[in-house]
VONU-144796 format. One record per residue: z, y, x of N, C-alpha, C in turn. Coordinates in steps of 0.02 Angstrom, whole numbers, plus 32768, in hexadecimal, padded with zeros to 4 digits. Layout:
n_z:Z&n_y:Y&n_x:X&ca_z:Z&ca_y:Y&ca_x:X&c_z:Z&c_y:Y&c_x:X
...
This chain:
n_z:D8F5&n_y:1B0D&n_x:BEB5&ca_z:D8C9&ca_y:1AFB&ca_x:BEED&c_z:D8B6&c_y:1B3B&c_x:BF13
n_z:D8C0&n_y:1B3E&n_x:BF5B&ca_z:D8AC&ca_y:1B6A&ca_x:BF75&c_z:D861&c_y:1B89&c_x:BF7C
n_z:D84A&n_y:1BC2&n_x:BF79&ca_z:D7FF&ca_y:1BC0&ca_x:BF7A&c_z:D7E5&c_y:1BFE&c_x:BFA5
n_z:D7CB&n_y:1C0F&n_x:BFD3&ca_z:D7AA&ca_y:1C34&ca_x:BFFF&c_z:D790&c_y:1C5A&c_x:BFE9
n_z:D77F&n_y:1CA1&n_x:C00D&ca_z:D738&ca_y:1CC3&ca_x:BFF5&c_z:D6F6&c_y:1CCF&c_x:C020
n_z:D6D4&n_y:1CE5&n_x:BFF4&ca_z:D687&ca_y:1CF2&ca_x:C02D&c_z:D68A&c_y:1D28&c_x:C047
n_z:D683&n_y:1D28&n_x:C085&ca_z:D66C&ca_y:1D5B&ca_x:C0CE&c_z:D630&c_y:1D68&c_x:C0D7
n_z:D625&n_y:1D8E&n_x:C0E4&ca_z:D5DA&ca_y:1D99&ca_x:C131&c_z:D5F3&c_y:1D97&c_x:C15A
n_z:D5C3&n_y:1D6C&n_x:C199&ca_z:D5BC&ca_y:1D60&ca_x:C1D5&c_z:D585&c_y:1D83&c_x:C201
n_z:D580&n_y:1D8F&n_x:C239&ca_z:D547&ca_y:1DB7&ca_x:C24B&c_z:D523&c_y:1D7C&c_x:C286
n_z:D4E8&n_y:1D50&n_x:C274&ca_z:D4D3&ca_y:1D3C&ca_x:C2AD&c_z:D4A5&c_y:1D52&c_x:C2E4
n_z:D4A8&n_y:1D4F&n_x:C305&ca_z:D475&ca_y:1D68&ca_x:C33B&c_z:D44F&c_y:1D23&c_x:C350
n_z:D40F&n_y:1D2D&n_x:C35E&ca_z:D3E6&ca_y:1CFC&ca_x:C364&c_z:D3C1&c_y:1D12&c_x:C39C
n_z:D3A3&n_y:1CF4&n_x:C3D1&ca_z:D38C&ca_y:1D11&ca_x:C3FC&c_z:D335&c_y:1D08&c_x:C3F7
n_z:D308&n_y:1D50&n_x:C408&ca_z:D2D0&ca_y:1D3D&ca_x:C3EE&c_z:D2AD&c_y:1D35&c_x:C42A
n_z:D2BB&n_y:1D6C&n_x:C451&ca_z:D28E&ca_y:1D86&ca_x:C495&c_z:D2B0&c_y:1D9F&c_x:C4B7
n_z:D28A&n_y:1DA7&n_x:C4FF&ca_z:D2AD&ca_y:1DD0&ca_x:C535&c_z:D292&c_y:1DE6&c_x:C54E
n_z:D2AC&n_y:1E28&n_x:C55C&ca_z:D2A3&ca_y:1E7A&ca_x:C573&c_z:D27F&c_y:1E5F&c_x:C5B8
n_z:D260&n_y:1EA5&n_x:C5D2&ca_z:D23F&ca_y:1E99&ca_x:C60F&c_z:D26E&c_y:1EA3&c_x:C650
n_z:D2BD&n_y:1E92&n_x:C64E&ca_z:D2EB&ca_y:1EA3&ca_x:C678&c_z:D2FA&c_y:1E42&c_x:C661
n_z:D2E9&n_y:1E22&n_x:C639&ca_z:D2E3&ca_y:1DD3&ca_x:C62D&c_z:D336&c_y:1DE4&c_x:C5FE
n_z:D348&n_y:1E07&n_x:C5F4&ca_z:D38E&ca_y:1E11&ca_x:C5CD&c_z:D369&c_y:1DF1&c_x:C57B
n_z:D39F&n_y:1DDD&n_x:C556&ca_z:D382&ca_y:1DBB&ca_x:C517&c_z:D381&c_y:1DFC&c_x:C4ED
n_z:D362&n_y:1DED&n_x:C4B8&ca_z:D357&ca_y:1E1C&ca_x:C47C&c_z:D362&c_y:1DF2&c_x:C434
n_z:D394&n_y:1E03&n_x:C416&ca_z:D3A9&ca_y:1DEC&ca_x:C3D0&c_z:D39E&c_y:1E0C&c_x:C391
n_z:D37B&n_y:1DD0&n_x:C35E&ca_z:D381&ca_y:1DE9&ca_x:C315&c_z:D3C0&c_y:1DDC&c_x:C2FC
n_z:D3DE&n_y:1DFC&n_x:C2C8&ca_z:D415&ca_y:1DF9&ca_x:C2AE&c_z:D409&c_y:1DF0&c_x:C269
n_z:D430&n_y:1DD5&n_x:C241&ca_z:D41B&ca_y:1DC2&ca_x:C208&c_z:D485&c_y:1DA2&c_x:C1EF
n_z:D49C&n_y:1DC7&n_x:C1B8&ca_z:D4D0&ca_y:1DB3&ca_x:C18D&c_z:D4B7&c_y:1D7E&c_x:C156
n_z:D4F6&n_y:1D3D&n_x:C15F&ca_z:D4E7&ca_y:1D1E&ca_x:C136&c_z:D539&c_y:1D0F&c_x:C128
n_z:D53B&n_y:1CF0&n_x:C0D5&ca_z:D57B&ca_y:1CE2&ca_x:C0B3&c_z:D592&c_y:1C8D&c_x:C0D1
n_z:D5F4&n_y:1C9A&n_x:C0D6&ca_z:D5FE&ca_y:1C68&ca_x:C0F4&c_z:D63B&c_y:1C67&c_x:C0A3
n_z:D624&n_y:1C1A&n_x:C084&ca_z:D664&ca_y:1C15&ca_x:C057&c_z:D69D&c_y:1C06&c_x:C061
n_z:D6C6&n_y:1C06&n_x:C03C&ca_z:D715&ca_y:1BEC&ca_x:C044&c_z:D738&c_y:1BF7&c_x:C07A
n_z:D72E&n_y:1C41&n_x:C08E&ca_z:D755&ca_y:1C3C&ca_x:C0D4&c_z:D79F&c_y:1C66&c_x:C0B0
n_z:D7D0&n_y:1C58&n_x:C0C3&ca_z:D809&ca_y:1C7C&ca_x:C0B7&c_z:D816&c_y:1C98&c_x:C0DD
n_z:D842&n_y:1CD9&n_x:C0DA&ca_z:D84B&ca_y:1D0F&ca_x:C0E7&c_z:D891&c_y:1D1F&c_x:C0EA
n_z:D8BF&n_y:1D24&n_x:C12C&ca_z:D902&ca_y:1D42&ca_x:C123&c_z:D90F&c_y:1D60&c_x:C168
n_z:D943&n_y:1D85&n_x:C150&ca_z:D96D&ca_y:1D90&ca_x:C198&c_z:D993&c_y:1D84&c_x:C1C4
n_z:D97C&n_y:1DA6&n_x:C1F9&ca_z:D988&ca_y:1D8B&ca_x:C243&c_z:D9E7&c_y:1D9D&c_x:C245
n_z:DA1F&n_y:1D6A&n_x:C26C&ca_z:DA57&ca_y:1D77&ca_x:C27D&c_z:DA55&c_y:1DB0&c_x:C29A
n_z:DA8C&n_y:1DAC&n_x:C2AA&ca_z:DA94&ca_y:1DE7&ca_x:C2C8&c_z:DA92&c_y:1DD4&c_x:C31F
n_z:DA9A&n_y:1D91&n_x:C32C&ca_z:DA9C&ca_y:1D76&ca_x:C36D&c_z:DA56&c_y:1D82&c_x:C38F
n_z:DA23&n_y:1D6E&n_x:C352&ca_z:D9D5&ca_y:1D68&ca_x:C357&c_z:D9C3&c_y:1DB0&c_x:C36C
n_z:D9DA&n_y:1DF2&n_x:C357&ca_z:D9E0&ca_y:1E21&ca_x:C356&c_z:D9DC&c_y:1E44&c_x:C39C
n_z:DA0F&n_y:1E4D&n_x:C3B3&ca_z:DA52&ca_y:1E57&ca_x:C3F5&c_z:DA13&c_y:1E3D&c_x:C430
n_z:DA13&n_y:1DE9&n_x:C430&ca_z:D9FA&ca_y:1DC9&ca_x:C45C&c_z:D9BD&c_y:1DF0&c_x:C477
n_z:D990&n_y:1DE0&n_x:C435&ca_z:D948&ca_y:1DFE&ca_x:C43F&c_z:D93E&c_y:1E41&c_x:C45C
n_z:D968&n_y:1E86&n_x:C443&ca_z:D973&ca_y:1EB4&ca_x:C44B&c_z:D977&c_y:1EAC&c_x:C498
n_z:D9B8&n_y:1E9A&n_x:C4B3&ca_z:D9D0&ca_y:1E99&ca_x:C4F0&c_z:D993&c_y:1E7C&c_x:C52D
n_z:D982&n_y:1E3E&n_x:C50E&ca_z:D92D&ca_y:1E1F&ca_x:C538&c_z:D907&c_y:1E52&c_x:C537
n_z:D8D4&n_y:1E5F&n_x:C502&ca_z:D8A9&ca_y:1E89&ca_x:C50A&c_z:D8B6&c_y:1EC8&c_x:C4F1
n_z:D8D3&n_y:1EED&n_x:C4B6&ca_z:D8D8&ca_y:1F19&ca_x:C4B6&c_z:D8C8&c_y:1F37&c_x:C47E
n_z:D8AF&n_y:1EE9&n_x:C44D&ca_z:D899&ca_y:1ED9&ca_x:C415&c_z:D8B2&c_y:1ED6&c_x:C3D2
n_z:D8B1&n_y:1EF6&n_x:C39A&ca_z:D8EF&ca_y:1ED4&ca_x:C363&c_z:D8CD&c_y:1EBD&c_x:C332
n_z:D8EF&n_y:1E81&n_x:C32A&ca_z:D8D5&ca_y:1E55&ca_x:C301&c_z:D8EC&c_y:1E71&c_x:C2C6
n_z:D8BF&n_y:1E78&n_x:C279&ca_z:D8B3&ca_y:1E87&ca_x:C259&c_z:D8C0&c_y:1E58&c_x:C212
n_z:D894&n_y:1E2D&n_x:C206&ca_z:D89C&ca_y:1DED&ca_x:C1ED&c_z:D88C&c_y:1D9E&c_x:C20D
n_z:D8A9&n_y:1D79&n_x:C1FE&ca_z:D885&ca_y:1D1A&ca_x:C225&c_z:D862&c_y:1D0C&c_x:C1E1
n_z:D828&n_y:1CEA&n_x:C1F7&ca_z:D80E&ca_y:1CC2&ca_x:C1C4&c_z:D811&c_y:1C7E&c_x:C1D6
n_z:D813&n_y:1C4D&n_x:C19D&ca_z:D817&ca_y:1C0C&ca_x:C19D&c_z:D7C4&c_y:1BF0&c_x:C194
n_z:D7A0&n_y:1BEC&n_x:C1BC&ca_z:D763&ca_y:1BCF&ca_x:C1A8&c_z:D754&c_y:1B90&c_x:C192
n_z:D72A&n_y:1B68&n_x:C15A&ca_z:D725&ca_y:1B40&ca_x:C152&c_z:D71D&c_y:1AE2&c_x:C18F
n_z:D72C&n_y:1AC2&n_x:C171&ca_z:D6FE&ca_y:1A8A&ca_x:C1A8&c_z:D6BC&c_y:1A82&c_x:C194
n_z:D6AC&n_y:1A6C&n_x:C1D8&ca_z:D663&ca_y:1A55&ca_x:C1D1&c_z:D634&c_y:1AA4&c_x:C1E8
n_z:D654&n_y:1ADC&n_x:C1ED&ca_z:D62E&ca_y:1B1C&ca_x:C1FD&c_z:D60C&c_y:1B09&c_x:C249
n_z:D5DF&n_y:1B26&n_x:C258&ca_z:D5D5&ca_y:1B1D&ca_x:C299&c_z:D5B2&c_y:1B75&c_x:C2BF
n_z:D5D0&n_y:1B8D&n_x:C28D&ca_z:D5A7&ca_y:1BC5&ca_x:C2AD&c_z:D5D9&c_y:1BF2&c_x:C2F2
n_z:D5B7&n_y:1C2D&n_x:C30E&ca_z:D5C5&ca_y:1C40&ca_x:C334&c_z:D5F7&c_y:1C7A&c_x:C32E
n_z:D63B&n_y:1C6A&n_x:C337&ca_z:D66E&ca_y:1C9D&ca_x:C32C&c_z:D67B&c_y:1CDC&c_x:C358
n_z:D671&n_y:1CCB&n_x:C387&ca_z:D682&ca_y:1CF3&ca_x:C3F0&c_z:D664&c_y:1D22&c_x:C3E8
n_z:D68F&n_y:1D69&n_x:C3D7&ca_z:D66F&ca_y:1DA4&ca_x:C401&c_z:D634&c_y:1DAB&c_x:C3C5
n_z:D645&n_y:1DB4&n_x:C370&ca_z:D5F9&ca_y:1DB8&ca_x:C34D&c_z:D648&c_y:1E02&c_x:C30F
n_z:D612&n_y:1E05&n_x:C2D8&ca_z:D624&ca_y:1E2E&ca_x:C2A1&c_z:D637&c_y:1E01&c_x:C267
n_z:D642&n_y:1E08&n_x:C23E&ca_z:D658&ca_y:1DF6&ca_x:C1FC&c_z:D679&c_y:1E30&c_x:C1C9
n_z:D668&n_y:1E21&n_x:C187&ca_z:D67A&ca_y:1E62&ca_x:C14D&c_z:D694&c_y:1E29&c_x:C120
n_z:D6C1&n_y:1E45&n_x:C0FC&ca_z:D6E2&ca_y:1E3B&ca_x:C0B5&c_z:D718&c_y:1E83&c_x:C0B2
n_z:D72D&n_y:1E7F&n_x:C06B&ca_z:D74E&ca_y:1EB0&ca_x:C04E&c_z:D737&c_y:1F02&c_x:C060
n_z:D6F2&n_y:1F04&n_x:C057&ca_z:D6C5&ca_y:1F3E&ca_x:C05D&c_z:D6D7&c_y:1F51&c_x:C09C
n_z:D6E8&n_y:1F1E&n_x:C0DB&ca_z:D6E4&ca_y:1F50&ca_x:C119&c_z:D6D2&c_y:1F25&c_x:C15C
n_z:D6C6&n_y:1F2B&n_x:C18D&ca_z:D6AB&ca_y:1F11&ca_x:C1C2&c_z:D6D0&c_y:1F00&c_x:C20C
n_z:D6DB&n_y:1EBB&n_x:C208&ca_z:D716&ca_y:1EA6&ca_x:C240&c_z:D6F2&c_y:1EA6&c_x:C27F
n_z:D6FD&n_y:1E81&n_x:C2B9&ca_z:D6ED&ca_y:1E70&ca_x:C2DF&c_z:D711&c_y:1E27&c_x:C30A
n_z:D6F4&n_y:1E0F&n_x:C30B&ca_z:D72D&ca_y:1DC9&ca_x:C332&c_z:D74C&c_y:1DCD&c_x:C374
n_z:D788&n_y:1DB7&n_x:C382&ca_z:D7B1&ca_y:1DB7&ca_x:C3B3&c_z:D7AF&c_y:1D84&c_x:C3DB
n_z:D7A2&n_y:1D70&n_x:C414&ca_z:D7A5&ca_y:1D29&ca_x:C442&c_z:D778&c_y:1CFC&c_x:C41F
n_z:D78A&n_y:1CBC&n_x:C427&ca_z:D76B&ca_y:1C79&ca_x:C41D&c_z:D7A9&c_y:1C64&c_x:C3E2
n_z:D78B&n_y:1C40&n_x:C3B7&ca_z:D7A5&ca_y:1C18&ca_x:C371&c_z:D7D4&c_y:1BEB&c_x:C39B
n_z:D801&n_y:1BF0&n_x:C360&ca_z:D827&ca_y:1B95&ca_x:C373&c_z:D816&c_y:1B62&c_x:C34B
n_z:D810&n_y:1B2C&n_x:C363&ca_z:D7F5&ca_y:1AF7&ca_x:C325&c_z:D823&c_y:1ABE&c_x:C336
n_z:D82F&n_y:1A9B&n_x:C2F9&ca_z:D849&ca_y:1A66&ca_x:C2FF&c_z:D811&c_y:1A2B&c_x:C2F5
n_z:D83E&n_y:19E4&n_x:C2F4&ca_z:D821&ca_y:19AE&ca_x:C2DA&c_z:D82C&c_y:199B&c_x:C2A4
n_z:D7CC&n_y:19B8&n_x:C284&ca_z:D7D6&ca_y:19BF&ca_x:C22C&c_z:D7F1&c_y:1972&c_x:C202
n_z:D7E5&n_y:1941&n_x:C23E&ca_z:D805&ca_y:18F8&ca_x:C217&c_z:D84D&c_y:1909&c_x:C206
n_z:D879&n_y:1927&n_x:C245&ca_z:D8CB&ca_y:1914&ca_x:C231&c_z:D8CE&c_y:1962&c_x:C219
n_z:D8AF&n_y:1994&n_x:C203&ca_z:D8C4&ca_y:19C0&ca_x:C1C4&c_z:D8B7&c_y:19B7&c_x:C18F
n_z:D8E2&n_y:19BD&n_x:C165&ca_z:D8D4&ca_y:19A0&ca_x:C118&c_z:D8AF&c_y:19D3&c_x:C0E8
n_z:D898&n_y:19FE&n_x:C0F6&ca_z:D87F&ca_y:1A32&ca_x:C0CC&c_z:D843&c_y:1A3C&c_x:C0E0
n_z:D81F&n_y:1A6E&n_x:C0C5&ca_z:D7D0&ca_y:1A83&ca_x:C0CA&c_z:D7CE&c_y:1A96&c_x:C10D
n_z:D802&n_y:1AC5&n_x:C136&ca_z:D7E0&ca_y:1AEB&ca_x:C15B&c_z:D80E&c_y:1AC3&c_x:C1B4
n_z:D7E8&n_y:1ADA&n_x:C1CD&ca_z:D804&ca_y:1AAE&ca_x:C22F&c_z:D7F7&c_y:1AF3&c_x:C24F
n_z:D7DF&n_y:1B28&n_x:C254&ca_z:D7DD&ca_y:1B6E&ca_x:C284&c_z:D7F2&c_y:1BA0&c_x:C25E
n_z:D806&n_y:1BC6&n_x:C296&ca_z:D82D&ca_y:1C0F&ca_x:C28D&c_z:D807&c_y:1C46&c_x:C2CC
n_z:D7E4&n_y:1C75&n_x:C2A4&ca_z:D7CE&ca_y:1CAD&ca_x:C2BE&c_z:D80E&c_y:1CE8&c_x:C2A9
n_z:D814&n_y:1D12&n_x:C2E1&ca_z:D840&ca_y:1D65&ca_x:C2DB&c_z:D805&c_y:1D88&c_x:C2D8
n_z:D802&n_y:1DB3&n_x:C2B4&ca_z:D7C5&ca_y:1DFE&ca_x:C2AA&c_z:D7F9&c_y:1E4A&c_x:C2B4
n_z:D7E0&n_y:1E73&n_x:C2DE&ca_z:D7FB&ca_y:1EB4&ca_x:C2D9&c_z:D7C1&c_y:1EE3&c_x:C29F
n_z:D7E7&n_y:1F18&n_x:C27E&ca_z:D7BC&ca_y:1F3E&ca_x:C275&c_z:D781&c_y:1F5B&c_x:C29D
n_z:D74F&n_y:1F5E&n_x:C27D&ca_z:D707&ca_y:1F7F&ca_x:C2A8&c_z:D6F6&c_y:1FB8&c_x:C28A
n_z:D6E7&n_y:1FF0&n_x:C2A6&ca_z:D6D8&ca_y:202B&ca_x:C27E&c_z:D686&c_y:2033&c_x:C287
């Protein structure tokens, strides 16, 4: 049976806003289970690179039923600190047969 591991996620929550009315965020990491972890083709690679300028690093398979906020945030596993690439793809978790319906790309973050 296939089985995922736990990540940090970084959420930002918005509390207040600055006297320019710009928002101001708390941040706070919390664990996301069973997400699996592999690598990106080499197509996934090339593409991204060539678009933005970006290299994708690893895709994660996120669970269903997640609803959190992927776009433009942080995430850590394997003692180091990614960053997310574009917007997730998700399927329709009815006609996938497994745990997970989205795919996030992370580049390294230093």
């Amino acid at each position: 049976m296939i089985k995922g591991m736990t990540i940090k996620l970084l959420v930002k929550t918005q509390t207040d806003v600055d006297p320019f009315n710009r928002p101001i965020y708390s941040e706070q990491w919390i664990d996301i289970d069973n997400v699996l972890v592999g690598q990106p083709t080499t197509d996934e690679i090339e593409s991204e690179r060539i678009i933005s300028g970006k290299i994708v690093s690893y895709v994660l398979a996120i669970p269903k039923g997640d609803a959190n906020n992927w776009v433009d945030t942080e995430v850590e596993f394997f003692g180091q600190r990614f960053r997310t690439i574009g917007f997730p793809t998700q399927g329709i978790g009815a006609n996938i047969p497994l745990k997970w319906n989205k795919k996030v790309r992370v580049e390294a973050y230093v």
